[in-house]
N, CA, C and O atoms as a Maestro MAE file, in Angstrom:
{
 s_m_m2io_version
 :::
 2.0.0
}

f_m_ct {
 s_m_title
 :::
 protein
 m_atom[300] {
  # First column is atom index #
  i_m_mmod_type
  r_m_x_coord
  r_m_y_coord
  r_m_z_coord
  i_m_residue_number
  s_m_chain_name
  s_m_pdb_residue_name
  s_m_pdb_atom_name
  i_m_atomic_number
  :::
  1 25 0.854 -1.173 0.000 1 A "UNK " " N  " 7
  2 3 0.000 0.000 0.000 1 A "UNK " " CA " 6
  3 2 0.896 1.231 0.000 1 A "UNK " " C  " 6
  4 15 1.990 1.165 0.561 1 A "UNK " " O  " 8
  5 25 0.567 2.147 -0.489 2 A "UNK " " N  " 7
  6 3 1.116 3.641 -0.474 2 A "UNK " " CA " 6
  7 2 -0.049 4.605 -0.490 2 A "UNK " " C  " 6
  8 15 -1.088 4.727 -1.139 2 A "UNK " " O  " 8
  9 25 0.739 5.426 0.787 3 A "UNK " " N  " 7
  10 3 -0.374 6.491 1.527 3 A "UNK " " CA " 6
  11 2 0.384 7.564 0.224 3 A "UNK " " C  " 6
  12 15 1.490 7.306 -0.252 3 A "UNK " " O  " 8
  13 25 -0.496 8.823 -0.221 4 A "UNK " " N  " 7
  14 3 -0.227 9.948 -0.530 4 A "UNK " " CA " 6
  15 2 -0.811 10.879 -0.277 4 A "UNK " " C  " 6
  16 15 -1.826 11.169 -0.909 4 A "UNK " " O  " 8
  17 25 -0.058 12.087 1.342 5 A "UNK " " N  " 7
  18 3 -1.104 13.019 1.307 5 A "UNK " " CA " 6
  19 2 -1.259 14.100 0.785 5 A "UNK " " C  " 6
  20 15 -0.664 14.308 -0.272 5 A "UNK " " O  " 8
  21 25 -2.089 15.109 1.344 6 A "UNK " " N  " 7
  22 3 -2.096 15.987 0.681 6 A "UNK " " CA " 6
  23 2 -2.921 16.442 -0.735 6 A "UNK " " C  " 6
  24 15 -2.629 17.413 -1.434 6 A "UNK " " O  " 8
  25 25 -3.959 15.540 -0.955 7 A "UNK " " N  " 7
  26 3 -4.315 15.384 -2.189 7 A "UNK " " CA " 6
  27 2 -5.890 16.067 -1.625 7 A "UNK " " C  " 6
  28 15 -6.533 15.803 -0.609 7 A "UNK " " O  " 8
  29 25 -6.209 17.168 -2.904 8 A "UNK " " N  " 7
  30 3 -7.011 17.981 -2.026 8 A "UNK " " CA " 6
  31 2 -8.345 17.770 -3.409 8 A "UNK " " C  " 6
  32 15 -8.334 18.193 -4.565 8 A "UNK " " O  " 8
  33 25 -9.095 17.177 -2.871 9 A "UNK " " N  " 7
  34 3 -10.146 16.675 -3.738 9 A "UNK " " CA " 6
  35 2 -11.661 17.883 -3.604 9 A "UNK " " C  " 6
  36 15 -11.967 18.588 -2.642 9 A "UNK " " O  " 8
  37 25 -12.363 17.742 -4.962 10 A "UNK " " N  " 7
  38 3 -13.368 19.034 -4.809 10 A "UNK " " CA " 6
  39 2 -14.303 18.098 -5.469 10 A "UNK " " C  " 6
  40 15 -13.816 17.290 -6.261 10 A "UNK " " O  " 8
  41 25 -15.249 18.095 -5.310 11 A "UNK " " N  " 7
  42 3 -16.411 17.534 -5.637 11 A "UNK " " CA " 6
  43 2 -18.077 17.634 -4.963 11 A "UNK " " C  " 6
  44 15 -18.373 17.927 -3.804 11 A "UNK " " O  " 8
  45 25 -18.767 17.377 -5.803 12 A "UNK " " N  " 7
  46 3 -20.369 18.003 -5.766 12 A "UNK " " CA " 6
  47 2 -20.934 17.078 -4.813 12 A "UNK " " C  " 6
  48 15 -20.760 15.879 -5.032 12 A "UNK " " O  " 8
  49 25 -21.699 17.503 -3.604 13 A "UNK " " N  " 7
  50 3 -21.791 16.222 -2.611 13 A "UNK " " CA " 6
  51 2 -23.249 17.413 -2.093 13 A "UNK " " C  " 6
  52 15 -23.303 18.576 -1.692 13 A "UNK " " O  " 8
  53 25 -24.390 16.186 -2.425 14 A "UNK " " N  " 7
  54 3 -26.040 17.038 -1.952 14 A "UNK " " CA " 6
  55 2 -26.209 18.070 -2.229 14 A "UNK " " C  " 6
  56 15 -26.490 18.945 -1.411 14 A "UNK " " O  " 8
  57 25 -26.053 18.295 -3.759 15 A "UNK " " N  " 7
  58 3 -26.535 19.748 -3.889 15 A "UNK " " CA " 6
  59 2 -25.505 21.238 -3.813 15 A "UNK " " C  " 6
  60 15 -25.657 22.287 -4.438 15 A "UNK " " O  " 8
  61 25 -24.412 20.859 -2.782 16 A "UNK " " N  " 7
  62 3 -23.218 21.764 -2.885 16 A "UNK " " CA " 6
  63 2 -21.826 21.280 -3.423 16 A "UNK " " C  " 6
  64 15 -21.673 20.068 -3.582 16 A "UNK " " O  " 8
  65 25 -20.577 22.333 -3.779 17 A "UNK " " N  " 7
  66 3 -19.550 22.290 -4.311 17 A "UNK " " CA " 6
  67 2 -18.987 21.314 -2.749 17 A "UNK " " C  " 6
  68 15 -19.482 21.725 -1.700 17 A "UNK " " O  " 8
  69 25 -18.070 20.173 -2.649 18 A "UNK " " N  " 7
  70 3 -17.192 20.208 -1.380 18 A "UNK " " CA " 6
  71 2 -15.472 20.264 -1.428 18 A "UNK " " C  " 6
  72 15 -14.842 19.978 -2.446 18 A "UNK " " O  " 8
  73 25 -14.978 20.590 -0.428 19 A "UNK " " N  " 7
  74 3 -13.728 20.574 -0.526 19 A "UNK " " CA " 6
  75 2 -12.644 20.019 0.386 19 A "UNK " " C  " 6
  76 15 -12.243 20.694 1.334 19 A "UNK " " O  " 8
  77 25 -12.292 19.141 0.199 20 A "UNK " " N  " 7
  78 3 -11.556 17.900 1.230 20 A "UNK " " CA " 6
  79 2 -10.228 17.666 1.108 20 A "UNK " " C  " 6
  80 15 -9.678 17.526 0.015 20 A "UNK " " O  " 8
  81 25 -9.617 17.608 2.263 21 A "UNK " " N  " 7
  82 3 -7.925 17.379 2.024 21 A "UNK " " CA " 6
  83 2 -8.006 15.760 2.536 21 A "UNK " " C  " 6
  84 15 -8.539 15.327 3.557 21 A "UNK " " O  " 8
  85 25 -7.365 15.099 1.581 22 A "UNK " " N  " 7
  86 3 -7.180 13.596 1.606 22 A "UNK " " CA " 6
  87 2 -6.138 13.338 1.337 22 A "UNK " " C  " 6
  88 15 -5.266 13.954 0.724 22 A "UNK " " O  " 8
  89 25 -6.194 11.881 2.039 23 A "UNK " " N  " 7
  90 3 -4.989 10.889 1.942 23 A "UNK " " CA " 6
  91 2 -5.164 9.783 0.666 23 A "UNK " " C  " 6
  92 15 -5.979 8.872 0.814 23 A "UNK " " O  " 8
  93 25 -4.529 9.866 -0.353 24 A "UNK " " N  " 7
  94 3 -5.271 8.805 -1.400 24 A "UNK " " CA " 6
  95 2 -4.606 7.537 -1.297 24 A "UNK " " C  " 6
  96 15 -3.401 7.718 -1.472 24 A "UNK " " O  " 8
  97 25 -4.868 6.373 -1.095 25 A "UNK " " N  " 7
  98 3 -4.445 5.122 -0.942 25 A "UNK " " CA " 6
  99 2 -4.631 4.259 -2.398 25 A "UNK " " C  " 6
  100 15 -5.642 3.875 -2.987 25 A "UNK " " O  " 8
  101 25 -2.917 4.113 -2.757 26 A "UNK " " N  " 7
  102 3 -3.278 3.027 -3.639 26 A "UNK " " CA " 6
  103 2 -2.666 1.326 -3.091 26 A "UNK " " C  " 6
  104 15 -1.471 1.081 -2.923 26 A "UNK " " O  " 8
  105 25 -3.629 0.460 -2.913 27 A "UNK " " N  " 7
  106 3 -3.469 -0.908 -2.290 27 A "UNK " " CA " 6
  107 2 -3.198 -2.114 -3.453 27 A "UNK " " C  " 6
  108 15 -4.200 -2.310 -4.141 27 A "UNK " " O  " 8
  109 25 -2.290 -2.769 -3.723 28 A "UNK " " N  " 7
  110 3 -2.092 -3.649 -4.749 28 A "UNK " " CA " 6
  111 2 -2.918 -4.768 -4.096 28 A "UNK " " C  " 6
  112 15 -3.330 -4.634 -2.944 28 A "UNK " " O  " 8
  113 25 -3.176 -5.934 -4.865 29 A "UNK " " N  " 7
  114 3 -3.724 -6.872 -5.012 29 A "UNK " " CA " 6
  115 2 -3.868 -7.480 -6.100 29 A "UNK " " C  " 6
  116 15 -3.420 -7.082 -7.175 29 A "UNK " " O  " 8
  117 25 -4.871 -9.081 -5.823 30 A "UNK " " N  " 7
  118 3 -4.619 -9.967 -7.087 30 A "UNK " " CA " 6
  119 2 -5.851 -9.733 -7.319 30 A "UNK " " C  " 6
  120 15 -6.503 -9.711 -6.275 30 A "UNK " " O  " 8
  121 25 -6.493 -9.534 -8.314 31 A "UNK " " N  " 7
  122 3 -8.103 -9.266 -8.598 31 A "UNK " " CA " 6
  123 2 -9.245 -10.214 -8.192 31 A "UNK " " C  " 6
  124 15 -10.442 -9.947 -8.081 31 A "UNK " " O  " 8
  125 25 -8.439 -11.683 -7.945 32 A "UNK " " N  " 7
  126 3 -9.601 -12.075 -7.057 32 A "UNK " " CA " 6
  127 2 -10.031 -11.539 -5.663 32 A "UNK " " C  " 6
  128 15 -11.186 -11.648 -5.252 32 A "UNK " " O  " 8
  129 25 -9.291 -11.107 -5.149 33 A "UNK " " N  " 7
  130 3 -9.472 -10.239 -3.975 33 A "UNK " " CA " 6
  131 2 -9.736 -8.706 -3.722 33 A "UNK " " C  " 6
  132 15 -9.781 -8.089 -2.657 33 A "UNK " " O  " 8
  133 25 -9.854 -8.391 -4.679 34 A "UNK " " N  " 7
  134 3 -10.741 -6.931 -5.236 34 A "UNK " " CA " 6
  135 2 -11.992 -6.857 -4.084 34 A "UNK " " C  " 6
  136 15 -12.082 -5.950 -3.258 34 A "UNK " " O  " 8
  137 25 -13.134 -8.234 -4.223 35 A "UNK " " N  " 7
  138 3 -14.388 -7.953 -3.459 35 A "UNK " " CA " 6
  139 2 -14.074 -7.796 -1.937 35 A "UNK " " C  " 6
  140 15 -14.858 -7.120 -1.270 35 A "UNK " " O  " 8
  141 25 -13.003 -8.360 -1.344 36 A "UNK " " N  " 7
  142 3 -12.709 -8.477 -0.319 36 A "UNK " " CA " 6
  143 2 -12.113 -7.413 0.546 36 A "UNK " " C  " 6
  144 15 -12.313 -7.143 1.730 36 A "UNK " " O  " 8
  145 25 -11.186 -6.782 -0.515 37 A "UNK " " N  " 7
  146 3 -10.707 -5.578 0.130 37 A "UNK " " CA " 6
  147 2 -11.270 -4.228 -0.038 37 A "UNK " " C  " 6
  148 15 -10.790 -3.280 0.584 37 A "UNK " " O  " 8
  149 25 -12.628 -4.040 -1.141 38 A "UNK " " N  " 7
  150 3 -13.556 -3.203 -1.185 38 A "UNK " " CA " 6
  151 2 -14.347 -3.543 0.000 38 A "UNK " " C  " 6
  152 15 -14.313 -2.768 0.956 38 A "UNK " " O  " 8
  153 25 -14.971 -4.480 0.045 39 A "UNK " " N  " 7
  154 3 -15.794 -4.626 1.255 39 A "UNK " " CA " 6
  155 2 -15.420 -4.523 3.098 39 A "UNK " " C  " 6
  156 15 -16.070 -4.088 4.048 39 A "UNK " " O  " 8
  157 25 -14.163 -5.110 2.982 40 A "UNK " " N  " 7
  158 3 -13.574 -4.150 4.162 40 A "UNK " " CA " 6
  159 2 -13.390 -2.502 3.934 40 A "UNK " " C  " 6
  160 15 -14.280 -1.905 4.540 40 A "UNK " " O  " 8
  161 25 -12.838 -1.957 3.504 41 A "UNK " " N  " 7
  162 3 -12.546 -0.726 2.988 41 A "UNK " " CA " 6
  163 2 -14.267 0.275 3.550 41 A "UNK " " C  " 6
  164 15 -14.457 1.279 4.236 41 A "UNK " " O  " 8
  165 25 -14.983 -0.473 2.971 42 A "UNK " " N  " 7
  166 3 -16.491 -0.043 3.013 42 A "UNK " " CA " 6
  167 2 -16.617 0.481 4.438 42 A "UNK " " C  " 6
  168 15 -16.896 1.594 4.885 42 A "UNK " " O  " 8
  169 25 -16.192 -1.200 5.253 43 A "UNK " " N  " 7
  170 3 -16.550 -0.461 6.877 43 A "UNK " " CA " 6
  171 2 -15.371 -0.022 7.593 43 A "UNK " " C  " 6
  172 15 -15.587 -0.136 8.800 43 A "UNK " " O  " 8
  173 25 -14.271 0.410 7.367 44 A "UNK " " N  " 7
  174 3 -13.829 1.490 7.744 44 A "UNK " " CA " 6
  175 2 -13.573 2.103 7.568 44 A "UNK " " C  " 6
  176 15 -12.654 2.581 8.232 44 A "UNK " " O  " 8
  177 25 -14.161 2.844 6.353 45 A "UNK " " N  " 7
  178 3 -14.061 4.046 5.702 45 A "UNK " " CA " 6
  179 2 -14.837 5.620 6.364 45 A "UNK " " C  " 6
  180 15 -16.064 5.675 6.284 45 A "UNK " " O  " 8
  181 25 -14.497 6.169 6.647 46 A "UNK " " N  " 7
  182 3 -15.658 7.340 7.487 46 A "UNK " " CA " 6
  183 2 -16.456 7.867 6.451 46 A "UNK " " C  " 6
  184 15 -17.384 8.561 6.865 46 A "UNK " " O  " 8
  185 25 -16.372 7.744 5.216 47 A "UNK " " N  " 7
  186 3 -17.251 8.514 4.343 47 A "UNK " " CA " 6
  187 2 -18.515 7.749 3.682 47 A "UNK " " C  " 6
  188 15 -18.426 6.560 3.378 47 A "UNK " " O  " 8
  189 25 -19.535 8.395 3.506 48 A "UNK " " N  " 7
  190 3 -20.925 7.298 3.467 48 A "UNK " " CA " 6
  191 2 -20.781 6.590 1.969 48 A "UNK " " C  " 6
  192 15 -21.026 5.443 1.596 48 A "UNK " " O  " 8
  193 25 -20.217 7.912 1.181 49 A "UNK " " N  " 7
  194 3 -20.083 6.753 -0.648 49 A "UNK " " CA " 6
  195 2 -18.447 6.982 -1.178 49 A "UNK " " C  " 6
  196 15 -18.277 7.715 -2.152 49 A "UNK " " O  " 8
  197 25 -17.347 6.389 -0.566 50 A "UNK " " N  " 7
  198 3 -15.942 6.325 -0.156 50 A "UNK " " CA " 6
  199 2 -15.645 5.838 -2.018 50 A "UNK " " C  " 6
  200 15 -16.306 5.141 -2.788 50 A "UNK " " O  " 8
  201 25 -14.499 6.510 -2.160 51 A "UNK " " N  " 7
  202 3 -13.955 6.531 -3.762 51 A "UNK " " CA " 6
  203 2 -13.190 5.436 -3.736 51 A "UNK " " C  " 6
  204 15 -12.012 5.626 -3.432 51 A "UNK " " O  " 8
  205 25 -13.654 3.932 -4.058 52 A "UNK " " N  " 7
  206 3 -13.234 2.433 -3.723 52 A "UNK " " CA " 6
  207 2 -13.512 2.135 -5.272 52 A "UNK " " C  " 6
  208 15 -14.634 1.810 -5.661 52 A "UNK " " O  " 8
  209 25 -12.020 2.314 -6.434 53 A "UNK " " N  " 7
  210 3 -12.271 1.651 -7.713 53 A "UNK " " CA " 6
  211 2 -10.760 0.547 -7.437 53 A "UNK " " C  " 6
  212 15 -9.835 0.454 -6.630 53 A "UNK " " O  " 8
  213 25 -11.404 -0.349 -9.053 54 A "UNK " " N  " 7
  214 3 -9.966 -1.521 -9.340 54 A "UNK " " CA " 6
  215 2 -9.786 -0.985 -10.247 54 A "UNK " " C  " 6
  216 15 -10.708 -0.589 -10.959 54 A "UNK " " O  " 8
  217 25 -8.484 -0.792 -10.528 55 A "UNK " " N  " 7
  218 3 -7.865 -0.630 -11.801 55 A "UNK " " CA " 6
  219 2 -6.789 -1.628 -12.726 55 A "UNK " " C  " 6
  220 15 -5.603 -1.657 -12.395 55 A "UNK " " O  " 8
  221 25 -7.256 -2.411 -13.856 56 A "UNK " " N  " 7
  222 3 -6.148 -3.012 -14.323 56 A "UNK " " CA " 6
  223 2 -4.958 -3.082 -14.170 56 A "UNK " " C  " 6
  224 15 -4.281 -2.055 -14.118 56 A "UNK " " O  " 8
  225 25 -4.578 -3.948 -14.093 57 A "UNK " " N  " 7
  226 3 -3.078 -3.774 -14.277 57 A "UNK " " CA " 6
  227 2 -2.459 -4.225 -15.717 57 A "UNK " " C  " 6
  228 15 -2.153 -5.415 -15.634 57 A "UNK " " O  " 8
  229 25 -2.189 -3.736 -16.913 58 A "UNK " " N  " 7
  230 3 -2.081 -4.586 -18.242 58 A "UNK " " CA " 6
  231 2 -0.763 -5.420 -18.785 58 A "UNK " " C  " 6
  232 15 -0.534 -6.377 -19.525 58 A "UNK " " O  " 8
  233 25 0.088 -4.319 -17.833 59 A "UNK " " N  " 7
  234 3 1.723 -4.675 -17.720 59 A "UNK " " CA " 6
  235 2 2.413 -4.682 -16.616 59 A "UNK " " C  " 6
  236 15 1.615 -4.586 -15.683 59 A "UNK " " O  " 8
  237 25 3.618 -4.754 -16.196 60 A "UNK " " N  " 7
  238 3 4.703 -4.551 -15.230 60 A "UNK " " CA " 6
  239 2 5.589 -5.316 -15.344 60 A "UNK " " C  " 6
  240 15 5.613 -6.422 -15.884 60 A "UNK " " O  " 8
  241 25 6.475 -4.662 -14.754 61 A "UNK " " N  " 7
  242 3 7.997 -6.067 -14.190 61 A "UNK " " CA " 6
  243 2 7.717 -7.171 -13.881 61 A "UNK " " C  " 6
  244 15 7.370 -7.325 -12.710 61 A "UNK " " O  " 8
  245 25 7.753 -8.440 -14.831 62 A "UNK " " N  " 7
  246 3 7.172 -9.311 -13.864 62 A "UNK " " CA " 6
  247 2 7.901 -9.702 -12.527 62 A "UNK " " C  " 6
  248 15 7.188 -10.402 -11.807 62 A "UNK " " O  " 8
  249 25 9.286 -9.392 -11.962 63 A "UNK " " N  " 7
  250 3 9.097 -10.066 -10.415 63 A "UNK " " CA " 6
  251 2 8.676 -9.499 -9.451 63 A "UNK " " C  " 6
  252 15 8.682 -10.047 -8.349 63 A "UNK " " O  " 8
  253 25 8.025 -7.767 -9.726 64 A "UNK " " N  " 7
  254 3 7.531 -7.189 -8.945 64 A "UNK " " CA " 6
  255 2 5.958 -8.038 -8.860 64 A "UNK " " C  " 6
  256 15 5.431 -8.505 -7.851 64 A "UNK " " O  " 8
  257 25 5.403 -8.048 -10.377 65 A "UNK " " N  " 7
  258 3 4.211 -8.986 -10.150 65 A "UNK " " CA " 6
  259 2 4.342 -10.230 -9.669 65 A "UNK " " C  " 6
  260 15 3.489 -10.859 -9.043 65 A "UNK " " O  " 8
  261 25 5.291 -10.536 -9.932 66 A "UNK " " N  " 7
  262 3 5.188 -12.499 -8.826 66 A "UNK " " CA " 6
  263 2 5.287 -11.678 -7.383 66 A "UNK " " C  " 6
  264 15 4.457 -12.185 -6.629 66 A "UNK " " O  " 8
  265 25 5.943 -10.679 -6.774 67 A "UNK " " N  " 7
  266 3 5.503 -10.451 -5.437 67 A "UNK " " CA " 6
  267 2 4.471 -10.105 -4.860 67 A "UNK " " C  " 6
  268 15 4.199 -10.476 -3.719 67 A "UNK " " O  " 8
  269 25 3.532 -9.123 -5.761 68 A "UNK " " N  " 7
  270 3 2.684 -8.798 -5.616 68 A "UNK " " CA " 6
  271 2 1.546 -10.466 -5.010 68 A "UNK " " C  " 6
  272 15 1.001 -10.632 -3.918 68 A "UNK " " O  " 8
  273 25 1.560 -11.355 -6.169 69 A "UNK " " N  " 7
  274 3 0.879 -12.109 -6.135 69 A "UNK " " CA " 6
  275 2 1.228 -13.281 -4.862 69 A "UNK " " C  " 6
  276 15 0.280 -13.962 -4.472 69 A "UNK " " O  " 8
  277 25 2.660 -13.502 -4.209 70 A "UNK " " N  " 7
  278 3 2.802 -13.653 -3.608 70 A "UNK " " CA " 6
  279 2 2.519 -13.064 -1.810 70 A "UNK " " C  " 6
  280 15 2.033 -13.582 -0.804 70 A "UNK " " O  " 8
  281 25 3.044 -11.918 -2.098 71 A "UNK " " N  " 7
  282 3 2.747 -11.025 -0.999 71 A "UNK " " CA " 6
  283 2 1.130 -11.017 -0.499 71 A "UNK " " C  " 6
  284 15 0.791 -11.000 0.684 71 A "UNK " " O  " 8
  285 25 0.175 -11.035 -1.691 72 A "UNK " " N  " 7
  286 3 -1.260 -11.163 -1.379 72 A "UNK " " CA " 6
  287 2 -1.988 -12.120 -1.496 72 A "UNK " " C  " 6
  288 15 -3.158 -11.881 -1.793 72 A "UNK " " O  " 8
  289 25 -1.602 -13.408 -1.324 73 A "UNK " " N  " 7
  290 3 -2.176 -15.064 -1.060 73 A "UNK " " CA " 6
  291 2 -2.943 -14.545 0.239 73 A "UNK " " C  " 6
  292 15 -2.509 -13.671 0.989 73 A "UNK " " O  " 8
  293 25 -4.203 -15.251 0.389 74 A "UNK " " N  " 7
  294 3 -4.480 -15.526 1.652 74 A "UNK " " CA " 6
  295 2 -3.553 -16.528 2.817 74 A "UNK " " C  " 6
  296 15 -2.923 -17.577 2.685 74 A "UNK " " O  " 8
  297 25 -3.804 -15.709 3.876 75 A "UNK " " N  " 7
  298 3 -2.629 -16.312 4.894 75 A "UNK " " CA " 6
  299 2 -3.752 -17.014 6.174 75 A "UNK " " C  " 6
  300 15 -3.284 -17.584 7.160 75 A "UNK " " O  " 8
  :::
 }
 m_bond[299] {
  # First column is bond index #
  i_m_from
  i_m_to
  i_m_order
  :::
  1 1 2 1
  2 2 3 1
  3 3 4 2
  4 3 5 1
  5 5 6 1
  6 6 7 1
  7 7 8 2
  8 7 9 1
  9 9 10 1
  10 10 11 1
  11 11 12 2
  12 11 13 1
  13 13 14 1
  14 14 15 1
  15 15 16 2
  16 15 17 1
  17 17 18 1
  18 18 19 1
  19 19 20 2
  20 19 21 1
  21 21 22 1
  22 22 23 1
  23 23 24 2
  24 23 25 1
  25 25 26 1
  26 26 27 1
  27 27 28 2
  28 27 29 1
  29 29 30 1
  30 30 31 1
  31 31 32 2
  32 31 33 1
  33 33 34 1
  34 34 35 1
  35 35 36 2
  36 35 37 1
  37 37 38 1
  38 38 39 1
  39 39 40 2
  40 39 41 1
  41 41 42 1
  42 42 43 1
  43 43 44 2
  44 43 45 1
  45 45 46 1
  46 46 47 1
  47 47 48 2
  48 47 49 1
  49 49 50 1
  50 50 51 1
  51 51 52 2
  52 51 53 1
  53 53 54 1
  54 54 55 1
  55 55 56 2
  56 55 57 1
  57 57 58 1
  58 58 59 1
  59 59 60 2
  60 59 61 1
  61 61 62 1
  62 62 63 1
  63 63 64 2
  64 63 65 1
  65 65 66 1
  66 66 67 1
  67 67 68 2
  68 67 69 1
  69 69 70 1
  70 70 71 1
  71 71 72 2
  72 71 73 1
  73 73 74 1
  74 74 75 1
  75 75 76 2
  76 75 77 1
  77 77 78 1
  78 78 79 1
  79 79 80 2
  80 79 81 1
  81 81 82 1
  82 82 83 1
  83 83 84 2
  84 83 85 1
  85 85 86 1
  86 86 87 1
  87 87 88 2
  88 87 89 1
  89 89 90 1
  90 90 91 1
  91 91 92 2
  92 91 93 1
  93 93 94 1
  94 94 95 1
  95 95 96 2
  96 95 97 1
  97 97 98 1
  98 98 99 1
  99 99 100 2
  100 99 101 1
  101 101 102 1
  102 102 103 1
  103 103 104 2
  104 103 105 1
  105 105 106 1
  106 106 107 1
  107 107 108 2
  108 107 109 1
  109 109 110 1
  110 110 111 1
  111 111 112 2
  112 111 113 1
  113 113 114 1
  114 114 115 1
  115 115 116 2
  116 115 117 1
  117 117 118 1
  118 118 119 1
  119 119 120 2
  120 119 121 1
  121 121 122 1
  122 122 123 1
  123 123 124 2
  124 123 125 1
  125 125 126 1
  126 126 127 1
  127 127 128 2
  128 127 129 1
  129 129 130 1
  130 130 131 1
  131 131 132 2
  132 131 133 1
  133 133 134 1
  134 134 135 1
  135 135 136 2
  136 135 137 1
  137 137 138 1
  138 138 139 1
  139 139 140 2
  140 139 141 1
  141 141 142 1
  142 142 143 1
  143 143 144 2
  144 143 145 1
  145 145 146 1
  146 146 147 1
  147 147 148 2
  148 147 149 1
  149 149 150 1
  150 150 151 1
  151 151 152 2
  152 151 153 1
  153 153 154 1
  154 154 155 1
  155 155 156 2
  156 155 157 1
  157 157 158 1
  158 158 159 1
  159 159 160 2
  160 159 161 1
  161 161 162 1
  162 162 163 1
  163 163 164 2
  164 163 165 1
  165 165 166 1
  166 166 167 1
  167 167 168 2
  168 167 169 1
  169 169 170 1
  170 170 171 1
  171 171 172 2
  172 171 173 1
  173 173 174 1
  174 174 175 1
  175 175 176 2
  176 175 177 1
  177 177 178 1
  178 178 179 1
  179 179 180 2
  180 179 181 1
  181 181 182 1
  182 182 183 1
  183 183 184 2
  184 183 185 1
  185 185 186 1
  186 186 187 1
  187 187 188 2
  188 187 189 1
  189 189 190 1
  190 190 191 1
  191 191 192 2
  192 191 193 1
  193 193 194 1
  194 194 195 1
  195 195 196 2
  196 195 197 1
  197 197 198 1
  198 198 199 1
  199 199 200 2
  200 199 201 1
  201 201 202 1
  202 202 203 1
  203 203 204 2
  204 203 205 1
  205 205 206 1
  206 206 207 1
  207 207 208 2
  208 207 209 1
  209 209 210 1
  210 210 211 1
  211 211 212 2
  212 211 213 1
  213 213 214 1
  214 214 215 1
  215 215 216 2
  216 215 217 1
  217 217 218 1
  218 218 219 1
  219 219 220 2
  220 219 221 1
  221 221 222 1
  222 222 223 1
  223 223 224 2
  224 223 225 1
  225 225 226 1
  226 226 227 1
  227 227 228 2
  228 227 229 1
  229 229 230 1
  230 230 231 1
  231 231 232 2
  232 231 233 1
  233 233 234 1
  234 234 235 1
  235 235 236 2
  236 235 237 1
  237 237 238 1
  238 238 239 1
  239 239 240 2
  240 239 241 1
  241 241 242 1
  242 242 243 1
  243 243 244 2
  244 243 245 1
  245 245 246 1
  246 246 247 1
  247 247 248 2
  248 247 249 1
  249 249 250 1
  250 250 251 1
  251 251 252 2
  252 251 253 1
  253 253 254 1
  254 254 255 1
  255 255 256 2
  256 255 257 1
  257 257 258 1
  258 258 259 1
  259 259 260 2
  260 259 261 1
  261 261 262 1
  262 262 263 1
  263 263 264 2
  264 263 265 1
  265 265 266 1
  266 266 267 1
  267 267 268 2
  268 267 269 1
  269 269 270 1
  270 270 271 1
  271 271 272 2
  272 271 273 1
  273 273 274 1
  274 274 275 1
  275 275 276 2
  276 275 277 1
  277 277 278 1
  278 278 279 1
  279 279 280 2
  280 279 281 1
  281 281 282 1
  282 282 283 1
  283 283 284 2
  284 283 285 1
  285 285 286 1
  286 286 287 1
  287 287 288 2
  288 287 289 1
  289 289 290 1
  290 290 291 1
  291 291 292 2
  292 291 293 1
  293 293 294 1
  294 294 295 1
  295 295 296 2
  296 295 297 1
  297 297 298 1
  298 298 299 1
  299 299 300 2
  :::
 }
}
């Protein structure tokens, strides 16, 4: 995982403009475990509709990807 703060997000929330200083988290994983770590994410997230997407992965190094896939086996 890698925290990045400082990331100052603006968006339309009930009717008004909002404006939020955030921490954006990007979390690797193997895509079968996508549902799993959205659905945790869900309940401890403080925000009621929390910005929880997957994004492909199409390429990389592969021995960073064999760690990845290693690193995120269920234990």
């Amino acid at each position: 995982m890698n925290a990045l703060p400082g990331v100052v997000s603006r968006y339309w929330w009930k009717g008004a403009l909002a404006r939020d200083e955030e921490t954006l988290l990007l979390i690797k994983t193997e895509a079968a475990r996508v549902p799993e770590v959205i659905a945790a994410l869900k309940d401890l997230h403080p925000y009621e509709v929390p910005e929880l997407l997957s994004l492909p992965v199409d390429a990389g190094a592969e021995p960073y990807l064999a760690w990845v896939r290693d690193e995120t086996l269920p234990r």
